[in-house]
C-alpha positions as CSV (number, residue, x, y, z in Angstrom):
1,X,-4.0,-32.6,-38.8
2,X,-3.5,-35.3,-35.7
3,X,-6.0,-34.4,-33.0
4,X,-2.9,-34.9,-30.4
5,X,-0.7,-32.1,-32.3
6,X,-3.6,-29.5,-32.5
7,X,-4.7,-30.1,-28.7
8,X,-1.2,-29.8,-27.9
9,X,-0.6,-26.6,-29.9
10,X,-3.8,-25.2,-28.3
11,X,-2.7,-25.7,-24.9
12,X,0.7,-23.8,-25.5
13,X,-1.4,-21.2,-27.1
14,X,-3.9,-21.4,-24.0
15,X,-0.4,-21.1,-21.6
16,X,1.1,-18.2,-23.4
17,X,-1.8,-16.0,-23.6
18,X,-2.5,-16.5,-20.0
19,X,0.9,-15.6,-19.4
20,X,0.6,-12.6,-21.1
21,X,-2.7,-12.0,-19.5
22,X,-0.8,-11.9,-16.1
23,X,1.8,-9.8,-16.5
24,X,-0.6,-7.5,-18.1
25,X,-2.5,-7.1,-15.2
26,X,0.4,-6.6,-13.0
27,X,2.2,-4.2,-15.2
28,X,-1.6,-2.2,-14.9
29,X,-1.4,-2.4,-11.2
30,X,-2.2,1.1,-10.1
31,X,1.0,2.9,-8.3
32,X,-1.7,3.1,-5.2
33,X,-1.8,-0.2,-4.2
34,X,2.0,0.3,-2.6
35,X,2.8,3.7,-0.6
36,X,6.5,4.4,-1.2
37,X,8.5,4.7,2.3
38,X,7.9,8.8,3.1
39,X,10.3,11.0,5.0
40,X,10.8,11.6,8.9
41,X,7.7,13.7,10.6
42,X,8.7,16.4,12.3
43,X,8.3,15.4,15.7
44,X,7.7,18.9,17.5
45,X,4.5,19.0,15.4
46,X,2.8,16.0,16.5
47,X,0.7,14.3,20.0
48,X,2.7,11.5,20.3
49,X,6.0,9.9,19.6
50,X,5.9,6.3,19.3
51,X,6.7,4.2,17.2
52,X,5.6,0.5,15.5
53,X,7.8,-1.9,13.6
54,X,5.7,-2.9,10.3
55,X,6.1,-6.0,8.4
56,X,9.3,-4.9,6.6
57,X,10.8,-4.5,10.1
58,X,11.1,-1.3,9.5
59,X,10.4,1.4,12.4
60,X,7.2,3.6,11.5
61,X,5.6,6.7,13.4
62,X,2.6,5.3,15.0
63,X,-0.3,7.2,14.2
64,X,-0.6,10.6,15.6
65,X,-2.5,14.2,15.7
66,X,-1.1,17.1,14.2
67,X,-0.7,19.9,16.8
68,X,-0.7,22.7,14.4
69,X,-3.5,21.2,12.5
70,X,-1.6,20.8,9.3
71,X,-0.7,17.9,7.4
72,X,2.1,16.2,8.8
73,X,5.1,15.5,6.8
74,X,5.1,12.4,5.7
75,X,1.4,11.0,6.7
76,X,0.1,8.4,4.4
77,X,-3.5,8.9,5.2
78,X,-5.9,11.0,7.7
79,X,-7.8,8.4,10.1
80,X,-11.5,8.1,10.8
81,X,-10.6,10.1,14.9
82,X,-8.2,12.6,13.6
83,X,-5.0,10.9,13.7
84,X,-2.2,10.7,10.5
85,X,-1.0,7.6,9.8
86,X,2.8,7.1,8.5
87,X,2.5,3.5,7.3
88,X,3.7,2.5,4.0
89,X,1.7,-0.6,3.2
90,X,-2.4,0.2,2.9
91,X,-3.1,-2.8,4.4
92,X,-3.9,-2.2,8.3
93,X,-3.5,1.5,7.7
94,X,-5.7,3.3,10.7
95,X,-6.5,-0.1,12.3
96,X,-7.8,1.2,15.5
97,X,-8.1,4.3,14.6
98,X,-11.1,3.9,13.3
99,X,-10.6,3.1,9.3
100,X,-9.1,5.5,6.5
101,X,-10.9,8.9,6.4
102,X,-8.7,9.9,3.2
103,X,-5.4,8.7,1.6
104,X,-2.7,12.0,1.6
């Protein structure tokens, strides 16, 4: 066999199976690494009521204590000084708020 037709066939060989390899590892991508848009808190129940825009440009409850000292519907994640957090993206989740005490 020609040195030129074996290096070649390795190479597409070398391409597919890192090809495969990729969309292995994305289709194992745990379901945690995105946090699906949740529904509306109830506003009555929280300290605050403001509001951030997040990198989807979508508007978000800013983070926020519960007054009745249950979960809030729709928090994300319970913050490091109390707060809930609403985002929907991990990334930045609690910034200033001390860091992720627990994902909800």
């Amino acid at each position: 066999m020609n040195i030129g037709i074996a290096s070649s066939r390795l190479r597409r060989k070398t391409a597919f199976v890192a090809a495969l390899a990729a969309s292995l590892l994305l289709a194992v991508t745990p379901a945690s690494a995105y946090v699906a848009p949740a529904s509306t808190p109830d506003e009555a129940t929280l300290s605050n009521h403001n509001t951030y825009q997040n990198r989807d440009g979508e508007t978000v409850h800013a983070p926020a204590r519960s007054l009745s000292g249950k979960i809030p519907e729709g928090a994300t994640a319970r913050c490091r000084d109390g707060t809930y957090s609403f985002s929907r993206h991990r990334s930045g989740t609690c910034s200033r708020h001390g860091g992720v005490a627990e994902w909800l």
